[in-house]
C-alpha positions as a Markdown table, in Angstrom:
| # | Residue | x | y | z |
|---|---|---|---|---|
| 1 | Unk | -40.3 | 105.2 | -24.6 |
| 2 | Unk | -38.1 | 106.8 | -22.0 |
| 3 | Unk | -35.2 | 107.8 | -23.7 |
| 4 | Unk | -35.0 | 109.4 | -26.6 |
| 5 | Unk | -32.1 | 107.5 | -27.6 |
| 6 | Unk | -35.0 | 104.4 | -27.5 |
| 7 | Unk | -36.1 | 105.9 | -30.6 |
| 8 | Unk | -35.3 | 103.4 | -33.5 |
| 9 | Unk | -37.1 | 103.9 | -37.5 |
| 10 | Unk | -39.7 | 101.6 | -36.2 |
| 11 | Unk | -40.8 | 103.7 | -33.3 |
| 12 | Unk | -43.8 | 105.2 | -34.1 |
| 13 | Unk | -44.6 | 108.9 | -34.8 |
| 14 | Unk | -47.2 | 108.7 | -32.4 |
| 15 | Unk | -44.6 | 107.5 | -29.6 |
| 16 | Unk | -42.2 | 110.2 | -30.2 |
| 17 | Unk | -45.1 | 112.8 | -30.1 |
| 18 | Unk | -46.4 | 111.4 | -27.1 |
| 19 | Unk | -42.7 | 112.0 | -25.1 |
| 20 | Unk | -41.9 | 115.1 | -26.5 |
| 21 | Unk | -45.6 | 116.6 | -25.3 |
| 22 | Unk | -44.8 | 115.6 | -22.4 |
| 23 | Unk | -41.4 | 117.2 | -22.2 |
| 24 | Unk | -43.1 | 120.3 | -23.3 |
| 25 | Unk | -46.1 | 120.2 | -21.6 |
| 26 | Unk | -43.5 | 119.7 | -17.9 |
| 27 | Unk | -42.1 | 122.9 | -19.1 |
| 28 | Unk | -38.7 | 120.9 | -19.7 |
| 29 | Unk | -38.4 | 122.5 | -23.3 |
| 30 | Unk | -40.0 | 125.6 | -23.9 |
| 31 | Unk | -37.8 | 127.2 | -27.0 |
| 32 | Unk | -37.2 | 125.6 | -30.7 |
| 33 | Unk | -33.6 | 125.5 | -30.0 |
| 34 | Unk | -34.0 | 123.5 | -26.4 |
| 35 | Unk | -36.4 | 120.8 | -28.6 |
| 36 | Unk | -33.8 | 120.3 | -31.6 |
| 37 | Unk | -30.9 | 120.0 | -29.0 |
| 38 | Unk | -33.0 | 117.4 | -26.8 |
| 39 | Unk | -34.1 | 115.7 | -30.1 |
| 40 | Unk | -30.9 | 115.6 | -31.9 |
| 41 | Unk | -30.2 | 111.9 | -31.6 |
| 42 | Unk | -34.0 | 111.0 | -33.7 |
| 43 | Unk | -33.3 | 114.2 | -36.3 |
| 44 | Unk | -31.3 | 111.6 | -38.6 |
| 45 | Unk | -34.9 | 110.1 | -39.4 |
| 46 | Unk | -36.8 | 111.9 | -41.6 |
| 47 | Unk | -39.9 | 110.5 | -40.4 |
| 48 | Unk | -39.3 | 112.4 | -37.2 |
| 49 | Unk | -39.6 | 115.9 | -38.7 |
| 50 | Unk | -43.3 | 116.1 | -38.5 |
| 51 | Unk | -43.1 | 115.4 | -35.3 |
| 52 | Unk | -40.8 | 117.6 | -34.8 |
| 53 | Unk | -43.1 | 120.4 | -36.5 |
| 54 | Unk | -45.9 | 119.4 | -34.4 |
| 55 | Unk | -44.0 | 119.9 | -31.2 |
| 56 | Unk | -43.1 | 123.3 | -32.7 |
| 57 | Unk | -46.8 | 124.4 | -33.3 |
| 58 | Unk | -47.2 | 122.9 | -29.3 |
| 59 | Unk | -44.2 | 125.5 | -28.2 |
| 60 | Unk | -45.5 | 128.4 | -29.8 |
| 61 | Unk | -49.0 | 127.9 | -28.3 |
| 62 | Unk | -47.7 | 127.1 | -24.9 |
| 63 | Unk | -45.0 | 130.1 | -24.7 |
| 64 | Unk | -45.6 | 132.4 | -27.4 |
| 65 | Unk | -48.2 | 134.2 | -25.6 |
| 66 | Unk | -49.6 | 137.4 | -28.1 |
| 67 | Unk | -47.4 | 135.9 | -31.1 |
| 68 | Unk | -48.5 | 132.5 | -31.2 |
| 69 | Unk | -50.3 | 133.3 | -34.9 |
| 70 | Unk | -47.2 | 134.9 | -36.6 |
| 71 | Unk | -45.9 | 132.3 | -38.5 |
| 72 | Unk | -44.0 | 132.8 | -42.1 |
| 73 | Unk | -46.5 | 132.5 | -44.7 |
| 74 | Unk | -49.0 | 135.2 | -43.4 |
| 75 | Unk | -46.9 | 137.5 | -41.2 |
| 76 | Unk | -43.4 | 137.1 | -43.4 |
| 77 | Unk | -42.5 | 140.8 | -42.3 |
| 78 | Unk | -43.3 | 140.4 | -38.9 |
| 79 | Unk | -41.7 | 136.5 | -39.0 |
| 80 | Unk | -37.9 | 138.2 | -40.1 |
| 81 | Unk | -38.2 | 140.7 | -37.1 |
| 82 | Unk | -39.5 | 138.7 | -34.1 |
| 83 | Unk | -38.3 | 135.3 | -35.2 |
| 84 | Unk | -34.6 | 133.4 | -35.4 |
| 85 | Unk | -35.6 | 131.4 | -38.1 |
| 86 | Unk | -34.1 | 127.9 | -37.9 |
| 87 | Unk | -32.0 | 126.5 | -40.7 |
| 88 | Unk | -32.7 | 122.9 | -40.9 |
| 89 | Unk | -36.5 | 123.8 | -40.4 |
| 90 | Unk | -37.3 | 127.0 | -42.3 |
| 91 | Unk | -40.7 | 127.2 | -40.8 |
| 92 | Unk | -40.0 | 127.3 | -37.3 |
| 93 | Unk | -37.3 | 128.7 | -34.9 |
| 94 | Unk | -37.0 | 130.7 | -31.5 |
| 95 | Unk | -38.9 | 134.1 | -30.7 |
| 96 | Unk | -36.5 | 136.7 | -30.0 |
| 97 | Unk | -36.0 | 137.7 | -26.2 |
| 98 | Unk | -35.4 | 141.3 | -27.0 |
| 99 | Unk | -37.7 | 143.2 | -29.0 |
């Protein structure tokens, strides 16, 4: 694949991973937000939304820095004050730039 608009249902998951990772790995998407815009055109397929949760878990590593563990179920608190919470994807979103 190099185009994300290559992306048909029979792609596989693996395939879709395997671009994105690279995308984030290149430092060409570093924030929720940046991967659901770049992804939009493969978000119509629900197969792609574990992918898309994986790249998530691969952002928050990569850029999260100290915060990388906070996530929703253990940290809920912490979660509503450092995170914008995404609405199509309740578990992940964007860590604030101000805190």
């Amino acid at each position: 694949m190099n185009n994300i608009n290559e992306y048909t249902e029979s792609t596989s998951e693996h395939e879709l991973f395997a671009f994105l990772y690279e995308k984030i790995a290149n430092k060409e998407i570093t924030v929720f937000s940046k991967l659901k815009e770049f992804a939009a055109p493969v978000l119509r397929y629900p197969k792609s939304h574990p992918v898309i949760m994986r790249c998530f878990h691969l952002i928050r590593k990569l850029n999260w820095g100290f915060f990388e563990y906070i996530n929703i179920e253990t940290h809920r608190k912490l979660w509503r004050e450092l995170v914008i919470q995404d609405k199509q994807f309740p578990y992940a979103g964007d860590l604030k730039t101000t805190l």
